[in-house]
MMTF fields as JSON, N, C-alpha, C and O atoms, coordinates in Angstrom:
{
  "mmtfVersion": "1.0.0",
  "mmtfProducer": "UNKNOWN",
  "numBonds": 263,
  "numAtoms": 264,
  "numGroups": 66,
  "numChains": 1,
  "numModels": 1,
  "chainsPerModel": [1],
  "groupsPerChain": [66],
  "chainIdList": ["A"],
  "bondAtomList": [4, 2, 8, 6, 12, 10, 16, 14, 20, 18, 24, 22, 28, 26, 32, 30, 36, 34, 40, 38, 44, 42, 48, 46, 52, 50, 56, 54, 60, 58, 64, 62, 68, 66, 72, 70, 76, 74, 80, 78, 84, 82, 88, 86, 92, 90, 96, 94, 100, 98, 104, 102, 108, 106, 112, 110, 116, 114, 120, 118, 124, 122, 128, 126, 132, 130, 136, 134, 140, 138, 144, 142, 148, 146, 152, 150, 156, 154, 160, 158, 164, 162, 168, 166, 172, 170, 176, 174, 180, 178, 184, 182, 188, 186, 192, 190, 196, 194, 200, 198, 204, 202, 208, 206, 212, 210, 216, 214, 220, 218, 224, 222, 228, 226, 232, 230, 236, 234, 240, 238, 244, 242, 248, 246, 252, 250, 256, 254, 260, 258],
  "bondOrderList": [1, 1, 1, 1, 1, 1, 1, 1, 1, 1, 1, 1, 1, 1, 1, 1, 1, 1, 1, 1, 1, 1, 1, 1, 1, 1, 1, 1, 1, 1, 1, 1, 1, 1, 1, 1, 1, 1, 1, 1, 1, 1, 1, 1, 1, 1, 1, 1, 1, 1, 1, 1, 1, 1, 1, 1, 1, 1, 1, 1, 1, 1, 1, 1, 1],
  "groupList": [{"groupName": "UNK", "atomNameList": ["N", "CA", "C", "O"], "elementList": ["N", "C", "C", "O"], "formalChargeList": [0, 0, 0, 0], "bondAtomList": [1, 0, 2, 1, 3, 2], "bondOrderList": [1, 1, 2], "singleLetterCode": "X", "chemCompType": "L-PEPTIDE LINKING"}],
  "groupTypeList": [0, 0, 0, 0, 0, 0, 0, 0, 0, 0, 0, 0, 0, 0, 0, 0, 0, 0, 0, 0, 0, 0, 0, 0, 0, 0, 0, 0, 0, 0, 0, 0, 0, 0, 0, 0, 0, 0, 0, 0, 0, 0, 0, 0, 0, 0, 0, 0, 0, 0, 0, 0, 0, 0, 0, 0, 0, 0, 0, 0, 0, 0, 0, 0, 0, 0],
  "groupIdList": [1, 2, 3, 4, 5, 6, 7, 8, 9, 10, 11, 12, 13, 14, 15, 16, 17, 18, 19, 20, 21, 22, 23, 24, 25, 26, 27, 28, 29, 30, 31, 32, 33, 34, 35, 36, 37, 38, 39, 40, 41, 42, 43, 44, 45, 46, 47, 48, 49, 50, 51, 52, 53, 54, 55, 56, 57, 58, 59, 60, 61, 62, 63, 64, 65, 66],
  "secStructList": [7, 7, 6, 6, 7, 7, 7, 6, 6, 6, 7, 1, 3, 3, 7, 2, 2, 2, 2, 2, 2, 2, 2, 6, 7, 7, 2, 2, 2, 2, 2, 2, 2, 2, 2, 1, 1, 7, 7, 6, 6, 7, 7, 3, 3, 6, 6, 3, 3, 7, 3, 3, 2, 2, 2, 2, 2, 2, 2, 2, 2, 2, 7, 1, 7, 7],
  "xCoordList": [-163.504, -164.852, -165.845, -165.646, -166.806, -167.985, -168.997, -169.263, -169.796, -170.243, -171.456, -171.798, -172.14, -173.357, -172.504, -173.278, -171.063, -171.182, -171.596, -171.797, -171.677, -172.183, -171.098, -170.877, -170.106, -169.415, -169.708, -170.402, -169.065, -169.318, -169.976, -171.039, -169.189, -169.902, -171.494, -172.406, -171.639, -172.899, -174.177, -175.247, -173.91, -174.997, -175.207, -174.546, -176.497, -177.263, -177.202, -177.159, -177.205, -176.411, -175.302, -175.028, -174.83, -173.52, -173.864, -174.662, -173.199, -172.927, -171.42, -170.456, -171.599, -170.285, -169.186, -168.335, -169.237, -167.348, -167.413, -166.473, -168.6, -168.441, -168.028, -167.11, -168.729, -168.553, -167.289, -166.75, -166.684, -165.596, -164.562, -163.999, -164.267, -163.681, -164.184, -163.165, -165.064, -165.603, -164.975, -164.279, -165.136, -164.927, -163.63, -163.289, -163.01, -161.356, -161.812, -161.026, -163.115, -163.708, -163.375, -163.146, -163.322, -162.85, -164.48, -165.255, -164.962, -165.934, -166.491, -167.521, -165.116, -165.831, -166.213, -167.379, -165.686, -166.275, -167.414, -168.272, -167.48, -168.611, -170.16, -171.113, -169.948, -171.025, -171.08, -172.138, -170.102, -169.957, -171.26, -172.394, -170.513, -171.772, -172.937, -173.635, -173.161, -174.127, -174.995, -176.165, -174.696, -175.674, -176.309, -177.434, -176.381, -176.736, -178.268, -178.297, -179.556, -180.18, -180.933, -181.823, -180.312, -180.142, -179.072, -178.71, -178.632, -177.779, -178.116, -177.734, -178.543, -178.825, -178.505, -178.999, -177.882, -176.946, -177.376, -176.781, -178.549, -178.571, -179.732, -180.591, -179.982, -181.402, -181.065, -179.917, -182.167, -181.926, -183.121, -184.152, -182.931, -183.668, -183.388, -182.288, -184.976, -184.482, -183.578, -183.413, -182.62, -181.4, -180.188, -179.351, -180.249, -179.389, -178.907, -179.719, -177.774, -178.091, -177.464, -176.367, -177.449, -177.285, -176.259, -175.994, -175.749, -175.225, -175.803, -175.421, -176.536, -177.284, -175.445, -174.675, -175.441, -174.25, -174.349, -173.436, -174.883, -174.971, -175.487, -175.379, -175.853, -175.504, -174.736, -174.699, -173.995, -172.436, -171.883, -171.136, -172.057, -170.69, -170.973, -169.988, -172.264, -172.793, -171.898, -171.054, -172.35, -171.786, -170.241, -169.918, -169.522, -168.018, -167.685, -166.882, -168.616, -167.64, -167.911, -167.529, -168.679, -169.493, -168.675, -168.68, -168.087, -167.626, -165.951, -165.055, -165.609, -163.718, -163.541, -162.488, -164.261, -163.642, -164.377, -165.476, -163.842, -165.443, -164.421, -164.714],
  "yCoordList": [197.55, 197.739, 197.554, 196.632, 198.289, 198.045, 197.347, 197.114, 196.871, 195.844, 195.861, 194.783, 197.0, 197.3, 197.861, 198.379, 197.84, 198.504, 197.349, 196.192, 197.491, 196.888, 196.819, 197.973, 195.696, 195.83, 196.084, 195.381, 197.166, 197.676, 196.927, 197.248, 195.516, 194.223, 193.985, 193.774, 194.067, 193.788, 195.034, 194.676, 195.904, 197.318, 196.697, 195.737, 197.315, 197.33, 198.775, 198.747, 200.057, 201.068, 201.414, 201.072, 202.789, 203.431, 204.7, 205.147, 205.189, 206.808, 206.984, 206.219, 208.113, 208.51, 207.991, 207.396, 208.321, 208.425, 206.269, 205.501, 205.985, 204.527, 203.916, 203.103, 204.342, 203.835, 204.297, 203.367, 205.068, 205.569, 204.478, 203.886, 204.166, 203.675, 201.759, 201.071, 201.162, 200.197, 199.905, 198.895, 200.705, 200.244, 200.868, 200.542, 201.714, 202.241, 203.44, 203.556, 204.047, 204.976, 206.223, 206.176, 207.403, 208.711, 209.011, 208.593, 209.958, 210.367, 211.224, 211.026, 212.523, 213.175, 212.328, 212.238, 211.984, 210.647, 210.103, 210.323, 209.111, 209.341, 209.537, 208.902, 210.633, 211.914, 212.521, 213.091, 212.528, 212.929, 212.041, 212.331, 210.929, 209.513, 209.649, 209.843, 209.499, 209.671, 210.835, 210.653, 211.827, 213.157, 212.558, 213.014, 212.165, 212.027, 211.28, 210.839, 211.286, 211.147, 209.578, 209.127, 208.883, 207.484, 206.635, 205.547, 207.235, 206.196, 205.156, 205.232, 204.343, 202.835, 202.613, 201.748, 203.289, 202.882, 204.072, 204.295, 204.957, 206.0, 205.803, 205.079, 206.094, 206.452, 207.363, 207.469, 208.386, 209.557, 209.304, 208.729, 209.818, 210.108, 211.164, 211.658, 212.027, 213.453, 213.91, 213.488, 215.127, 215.902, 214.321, 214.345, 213.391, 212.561, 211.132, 210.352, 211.217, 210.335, 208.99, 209.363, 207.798, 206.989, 206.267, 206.886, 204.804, 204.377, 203.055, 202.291, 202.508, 200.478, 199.923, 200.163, 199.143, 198.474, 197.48, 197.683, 196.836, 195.607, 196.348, 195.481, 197.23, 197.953, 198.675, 198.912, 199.071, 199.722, 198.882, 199.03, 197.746, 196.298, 196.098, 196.199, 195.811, 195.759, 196.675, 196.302, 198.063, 199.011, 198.695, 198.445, 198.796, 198.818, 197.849, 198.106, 196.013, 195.433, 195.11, 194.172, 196.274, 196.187, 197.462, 197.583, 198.301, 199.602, 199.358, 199.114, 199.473, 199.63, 200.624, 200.579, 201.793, 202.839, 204.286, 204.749, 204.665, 205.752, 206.949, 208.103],
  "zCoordList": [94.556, 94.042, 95.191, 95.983, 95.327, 96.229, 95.794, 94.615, 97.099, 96.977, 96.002, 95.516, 95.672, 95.144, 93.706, 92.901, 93.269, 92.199, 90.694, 91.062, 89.727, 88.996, 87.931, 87.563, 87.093, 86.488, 84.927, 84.193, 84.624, 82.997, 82.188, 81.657, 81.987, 80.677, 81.125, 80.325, 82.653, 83.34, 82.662, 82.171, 82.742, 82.478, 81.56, 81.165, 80.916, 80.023, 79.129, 77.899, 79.915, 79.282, 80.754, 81.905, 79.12, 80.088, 79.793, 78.968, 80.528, 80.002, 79.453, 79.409, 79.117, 77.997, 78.388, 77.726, 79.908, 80.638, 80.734, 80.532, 81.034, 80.922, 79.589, 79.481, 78.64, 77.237, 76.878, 76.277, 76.925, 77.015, 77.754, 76.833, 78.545, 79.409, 78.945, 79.016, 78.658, 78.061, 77.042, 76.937, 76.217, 74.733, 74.018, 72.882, 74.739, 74.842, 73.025, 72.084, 73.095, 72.366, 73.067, 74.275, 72.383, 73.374, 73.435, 72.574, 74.812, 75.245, 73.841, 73.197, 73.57, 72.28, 71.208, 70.821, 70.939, 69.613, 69.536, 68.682, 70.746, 71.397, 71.255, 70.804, 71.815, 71.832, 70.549, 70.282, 69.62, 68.106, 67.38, 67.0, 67.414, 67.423, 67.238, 66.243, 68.596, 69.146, 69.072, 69.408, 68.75, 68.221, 67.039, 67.243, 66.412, 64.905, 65.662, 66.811, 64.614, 65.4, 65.178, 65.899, 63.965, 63.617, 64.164, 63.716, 65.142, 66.086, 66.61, 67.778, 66.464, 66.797, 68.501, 69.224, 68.74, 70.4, 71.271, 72.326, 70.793, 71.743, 72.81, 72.309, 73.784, 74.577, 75.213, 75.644, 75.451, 75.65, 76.834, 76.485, 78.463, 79.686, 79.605, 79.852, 79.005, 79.29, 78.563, 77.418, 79.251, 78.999, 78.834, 77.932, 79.554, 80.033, 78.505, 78.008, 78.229, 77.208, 77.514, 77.93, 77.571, 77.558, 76.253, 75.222, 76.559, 75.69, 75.45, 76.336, 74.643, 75.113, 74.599, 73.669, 75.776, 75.672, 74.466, 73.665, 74.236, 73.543, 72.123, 71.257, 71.694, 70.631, 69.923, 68.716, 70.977, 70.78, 70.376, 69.409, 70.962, 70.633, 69.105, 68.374, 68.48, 67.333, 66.354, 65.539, 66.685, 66.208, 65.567, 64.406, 66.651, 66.871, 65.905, 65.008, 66.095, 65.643, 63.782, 63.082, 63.465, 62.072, 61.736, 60.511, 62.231, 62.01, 61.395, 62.203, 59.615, 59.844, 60.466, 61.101, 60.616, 60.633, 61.743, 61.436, 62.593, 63.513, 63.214, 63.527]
}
């Protein structure tokens, strides 16, 4: 790891391939999710969408079933 990189639990958001890789969620799923436009876990920069980490976790651990 380099010295400036920032570890996953650390972010505040992710992007897909992070959240993905974070939360052992597939990217399409995801982004399935996350389209809807009452998603609780989304921020959108622009074209660019984001994931708020600490809402996902919410999500996930309130969710039986995605």
């Amino acid at each position: 790891m380099r010295d400036n990189m920032v570890p996953l639990w650390e972010k505040s958001n992710l992007t897909l391939e992070e959240a993905a890789a974070y939360s052992g969620v597939g990217i399409n799923k995801l982004r399935q999710i996350s389209d809807d436009e009452g998603c609780p876990f989304v921020l959108w920069v622009g074209n660019k969408r984001l994931l708020k980490r600490k809402k996902l976790d919410e999500f996930l651990e309130n969710s039986y079933s995605i």
